[in-house]
ChimeraX commands (.cxc) that place a marker at each C-alpha (Angstrom):
marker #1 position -34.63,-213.18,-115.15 radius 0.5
marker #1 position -31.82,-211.57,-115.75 radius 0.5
marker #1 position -32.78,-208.87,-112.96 radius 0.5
marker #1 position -33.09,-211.57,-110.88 radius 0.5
marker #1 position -29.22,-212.76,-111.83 radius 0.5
marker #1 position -27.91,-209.25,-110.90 radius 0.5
marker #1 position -29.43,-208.92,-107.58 radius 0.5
marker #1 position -27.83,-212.63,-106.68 radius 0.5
marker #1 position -24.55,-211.87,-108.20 radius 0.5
marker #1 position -24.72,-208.30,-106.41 radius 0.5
marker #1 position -25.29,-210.05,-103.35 radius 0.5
marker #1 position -22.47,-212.53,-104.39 radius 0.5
marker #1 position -19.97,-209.33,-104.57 radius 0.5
marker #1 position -21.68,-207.86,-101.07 radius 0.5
marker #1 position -20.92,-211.31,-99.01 radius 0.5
marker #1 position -17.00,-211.73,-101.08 radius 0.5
marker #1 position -16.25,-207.87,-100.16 radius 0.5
marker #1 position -17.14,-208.47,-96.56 radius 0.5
marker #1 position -15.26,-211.88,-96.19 radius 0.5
marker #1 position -12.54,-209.43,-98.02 radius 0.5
marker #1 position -12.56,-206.47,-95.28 radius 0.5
marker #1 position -12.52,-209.29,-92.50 radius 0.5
marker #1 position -9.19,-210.90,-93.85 radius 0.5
marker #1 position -7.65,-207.47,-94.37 radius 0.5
marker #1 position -8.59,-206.67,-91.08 radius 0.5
marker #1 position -7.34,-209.87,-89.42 radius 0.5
marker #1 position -3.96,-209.23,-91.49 radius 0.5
marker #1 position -3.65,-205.68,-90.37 radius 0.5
marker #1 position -4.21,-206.04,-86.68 radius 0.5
marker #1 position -3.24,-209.51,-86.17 radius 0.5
marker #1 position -0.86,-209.97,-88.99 radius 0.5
marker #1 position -2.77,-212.97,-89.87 radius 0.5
marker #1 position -2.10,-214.12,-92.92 radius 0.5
marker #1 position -4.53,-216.16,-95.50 radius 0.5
marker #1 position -2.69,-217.99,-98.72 radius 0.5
marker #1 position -6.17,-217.78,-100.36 radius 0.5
marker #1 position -6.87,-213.94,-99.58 radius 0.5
marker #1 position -5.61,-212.99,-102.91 radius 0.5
marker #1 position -8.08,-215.47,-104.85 radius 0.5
marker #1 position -10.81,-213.96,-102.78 radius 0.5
marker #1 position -9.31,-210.61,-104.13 radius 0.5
marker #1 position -9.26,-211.69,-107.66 radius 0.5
marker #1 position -12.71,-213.34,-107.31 radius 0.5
marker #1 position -14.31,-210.34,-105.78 radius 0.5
marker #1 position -13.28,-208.06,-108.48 radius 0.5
marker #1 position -13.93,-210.30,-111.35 radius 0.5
marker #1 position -17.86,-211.13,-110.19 radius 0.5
marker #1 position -17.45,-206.80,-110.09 radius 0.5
marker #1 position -16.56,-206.81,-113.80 radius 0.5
marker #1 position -19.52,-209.45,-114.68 radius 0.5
marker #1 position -21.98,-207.56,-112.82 radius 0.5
marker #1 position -21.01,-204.35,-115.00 radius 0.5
marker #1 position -21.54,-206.46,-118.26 radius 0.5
marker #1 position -25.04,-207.60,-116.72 radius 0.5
marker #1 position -26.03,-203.65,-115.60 radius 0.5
marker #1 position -24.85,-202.60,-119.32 radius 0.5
marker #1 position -26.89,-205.17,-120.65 radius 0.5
marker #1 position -29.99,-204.04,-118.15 radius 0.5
marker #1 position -29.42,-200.07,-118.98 radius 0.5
marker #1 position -32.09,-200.70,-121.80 radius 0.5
marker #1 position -34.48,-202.00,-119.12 radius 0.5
marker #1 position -37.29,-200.15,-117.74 radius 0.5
marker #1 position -36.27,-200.29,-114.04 radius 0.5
marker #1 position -36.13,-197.39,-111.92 radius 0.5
marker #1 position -32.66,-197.59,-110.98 radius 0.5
marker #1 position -31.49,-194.00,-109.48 radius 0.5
marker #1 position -28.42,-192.64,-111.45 radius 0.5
marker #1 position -26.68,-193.11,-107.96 radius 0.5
marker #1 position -26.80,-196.55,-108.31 radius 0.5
marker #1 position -24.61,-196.76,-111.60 radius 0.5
marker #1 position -21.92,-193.51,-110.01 radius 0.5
marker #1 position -21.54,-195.65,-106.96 radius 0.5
marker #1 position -21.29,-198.88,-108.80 radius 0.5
marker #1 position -18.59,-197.05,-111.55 radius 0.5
marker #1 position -17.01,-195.43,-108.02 radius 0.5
marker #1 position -16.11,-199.16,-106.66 radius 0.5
marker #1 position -13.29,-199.43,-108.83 radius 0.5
marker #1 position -11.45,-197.15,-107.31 radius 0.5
marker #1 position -10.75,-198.78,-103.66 radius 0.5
marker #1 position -10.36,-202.21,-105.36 radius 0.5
marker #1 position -7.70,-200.80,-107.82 radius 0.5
marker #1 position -6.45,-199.37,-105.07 radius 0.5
marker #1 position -6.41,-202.62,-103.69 radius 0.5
marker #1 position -4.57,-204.26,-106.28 radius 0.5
marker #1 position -2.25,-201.84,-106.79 radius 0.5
marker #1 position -0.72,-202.03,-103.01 radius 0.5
marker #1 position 0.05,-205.57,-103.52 radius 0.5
marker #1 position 2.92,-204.91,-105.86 radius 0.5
marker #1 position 3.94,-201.34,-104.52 radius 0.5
marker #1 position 7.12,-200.52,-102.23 radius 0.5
marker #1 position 5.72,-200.30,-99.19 radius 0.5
marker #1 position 6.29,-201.60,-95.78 radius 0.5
marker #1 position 4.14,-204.68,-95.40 radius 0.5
marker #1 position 2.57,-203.03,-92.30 radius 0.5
marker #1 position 1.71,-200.12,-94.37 radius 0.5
marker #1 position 0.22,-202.31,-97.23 radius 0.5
marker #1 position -1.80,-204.15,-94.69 radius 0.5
marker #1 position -3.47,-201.27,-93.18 radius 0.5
marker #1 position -4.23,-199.81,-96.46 radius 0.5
marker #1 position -5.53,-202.77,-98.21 radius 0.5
marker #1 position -8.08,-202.83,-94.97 radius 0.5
marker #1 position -9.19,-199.29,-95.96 radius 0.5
marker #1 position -9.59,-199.96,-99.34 radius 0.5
marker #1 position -11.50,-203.17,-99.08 radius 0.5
marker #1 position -13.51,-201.67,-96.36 radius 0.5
marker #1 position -14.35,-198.31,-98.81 radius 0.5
marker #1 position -15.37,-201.37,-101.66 radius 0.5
marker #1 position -17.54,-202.85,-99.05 radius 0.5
marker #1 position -18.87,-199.77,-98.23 radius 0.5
marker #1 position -19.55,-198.62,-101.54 radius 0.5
marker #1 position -21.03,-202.11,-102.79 radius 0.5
marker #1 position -23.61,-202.62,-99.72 radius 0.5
marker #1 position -24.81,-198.91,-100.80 radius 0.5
marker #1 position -25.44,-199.56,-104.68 radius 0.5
marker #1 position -26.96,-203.25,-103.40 radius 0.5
marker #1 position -29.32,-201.69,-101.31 radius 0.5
marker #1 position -30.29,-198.54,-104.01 radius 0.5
marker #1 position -30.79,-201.62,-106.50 radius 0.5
marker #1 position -32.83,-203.75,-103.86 radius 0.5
marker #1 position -35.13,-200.94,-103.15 radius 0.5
marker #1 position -35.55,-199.74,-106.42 radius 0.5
marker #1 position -35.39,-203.08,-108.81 radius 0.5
marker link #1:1,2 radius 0.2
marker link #1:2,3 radius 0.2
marker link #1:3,4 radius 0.2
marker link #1:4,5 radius 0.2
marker link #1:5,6 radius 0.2
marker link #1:6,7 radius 0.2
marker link #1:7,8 radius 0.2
marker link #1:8,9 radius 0.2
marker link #1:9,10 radius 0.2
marker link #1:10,11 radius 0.2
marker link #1:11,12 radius 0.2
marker link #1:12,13 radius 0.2
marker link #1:13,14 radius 0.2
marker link #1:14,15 radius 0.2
marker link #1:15,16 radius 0.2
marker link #1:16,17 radius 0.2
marker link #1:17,18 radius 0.2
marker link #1:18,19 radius 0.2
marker link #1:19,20 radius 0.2
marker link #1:20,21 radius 0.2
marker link #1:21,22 radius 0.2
marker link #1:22,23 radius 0.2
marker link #1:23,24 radius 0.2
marker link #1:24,25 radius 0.2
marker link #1:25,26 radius 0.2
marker link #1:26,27 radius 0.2
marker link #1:27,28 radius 0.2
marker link #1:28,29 radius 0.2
marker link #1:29,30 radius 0.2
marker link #1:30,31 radius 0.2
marker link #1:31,32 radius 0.2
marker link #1:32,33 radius 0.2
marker link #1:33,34 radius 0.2
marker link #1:34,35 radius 0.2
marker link #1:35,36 radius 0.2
marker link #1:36,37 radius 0.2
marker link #1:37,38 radius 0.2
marker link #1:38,39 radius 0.2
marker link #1:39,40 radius 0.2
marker link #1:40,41 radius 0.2
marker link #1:41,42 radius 0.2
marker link #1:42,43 radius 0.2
marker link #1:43,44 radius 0.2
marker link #1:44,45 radius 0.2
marker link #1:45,46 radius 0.2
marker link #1:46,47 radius 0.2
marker link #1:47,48 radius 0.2
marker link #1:48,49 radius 0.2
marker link #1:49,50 radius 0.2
marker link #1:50,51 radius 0.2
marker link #1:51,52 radius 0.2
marker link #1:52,53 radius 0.2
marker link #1:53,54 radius 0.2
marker link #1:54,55 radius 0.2
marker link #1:55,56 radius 0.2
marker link #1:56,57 radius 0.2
marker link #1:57,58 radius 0.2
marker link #1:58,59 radius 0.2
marker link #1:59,60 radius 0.2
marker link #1:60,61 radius 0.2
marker link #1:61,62 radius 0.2
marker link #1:62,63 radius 0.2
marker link #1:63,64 radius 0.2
marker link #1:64,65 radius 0.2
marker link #1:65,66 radius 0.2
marker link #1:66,67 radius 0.2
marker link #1:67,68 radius 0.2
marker link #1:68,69 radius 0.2
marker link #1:69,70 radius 0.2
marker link #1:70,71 radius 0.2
marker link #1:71,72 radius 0.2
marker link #1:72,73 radius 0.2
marker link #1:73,74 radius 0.2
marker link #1:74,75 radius 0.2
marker link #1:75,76 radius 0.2
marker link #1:76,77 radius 0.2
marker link #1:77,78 radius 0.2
marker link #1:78,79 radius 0.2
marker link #1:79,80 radius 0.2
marker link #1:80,81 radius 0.2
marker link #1:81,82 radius 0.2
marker link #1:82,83 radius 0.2
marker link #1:83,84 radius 0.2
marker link #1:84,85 radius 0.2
marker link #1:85,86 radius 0.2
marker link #1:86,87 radius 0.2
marker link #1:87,88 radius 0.2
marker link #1:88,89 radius 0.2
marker link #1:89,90 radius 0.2
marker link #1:90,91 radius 0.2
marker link #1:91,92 radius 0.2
marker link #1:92,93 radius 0.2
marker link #1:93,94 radius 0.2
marker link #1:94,95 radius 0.2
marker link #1:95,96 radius 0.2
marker link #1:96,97 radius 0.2
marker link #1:97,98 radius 0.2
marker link #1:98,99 radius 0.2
marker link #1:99,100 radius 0.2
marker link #1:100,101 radius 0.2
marker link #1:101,102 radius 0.2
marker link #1:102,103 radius 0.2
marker link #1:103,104 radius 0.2
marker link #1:104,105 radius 0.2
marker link #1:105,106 radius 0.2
marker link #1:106,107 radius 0.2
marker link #1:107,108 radius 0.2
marker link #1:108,109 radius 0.2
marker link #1:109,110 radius 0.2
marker link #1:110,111 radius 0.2
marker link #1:111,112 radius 0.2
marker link #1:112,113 radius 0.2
marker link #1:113,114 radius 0.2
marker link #1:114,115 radius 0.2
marker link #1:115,116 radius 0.2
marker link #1:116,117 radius 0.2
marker link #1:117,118 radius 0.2
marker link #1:118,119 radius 0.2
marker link #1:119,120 radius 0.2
marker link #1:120,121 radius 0.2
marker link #1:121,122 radius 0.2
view
């Protein structure tokens, strides 16, 4: 059950990280811009942070999770702190677009990756 829970809120964090890259995307090249892109943001990272305390809570499980899984899971914070961290920094707003595009696309990246090792191996 609780297996179960993961894989839907992984697929949750898959689905917010790729609405996520579009917006940043749209804002970069368009210069778009979306009054509800930083809840998305916010949301995003915070189903992150309950899908850690579910995968802590599954270590004692006997899946057969690769260790990959849990360094590429652990490795998504870095893009979306990155992420966060741009949106209060001195930068040109053009630079803080463009770079809040690559670091929500890395997330995405890096969350479809540990999705799929859990998929195939859960």
């Amino acid at each position: 059950m609780v297996n179960g829970l993961h894989m839907v809120i992984g697929l949750a964090i898959v689905v917010s990280f790729l609405l996520l890259t579009i917006l940043n995307y749209l804002r970069m090249s368009r210069g778009m811009t979306f009054s509800w892109a930083q809840g998305l943001s916010f949301t995003a990272a915070g189903l992150l942070l309950i899908q850690y305390i579910i995968g802590f809570a599954l270590l004692g499980d006997d899946g057969d999770i690769t260790p990959l899984h849990y360094i590429l899971a652990i490795a998504a914070i870095v893009p979306i702190g990155a992420e966060h961290m741009l949106a209060g920094s001195e930068r040109s707003e053009r630079d803080k677009r463009r770079l809040s595009f690559f670091a929500s696309f890395a997330a995405l990246l890096l969350v479809v990756i540990v999705y799929s090792l859990g998929d195939r191996s859960g």
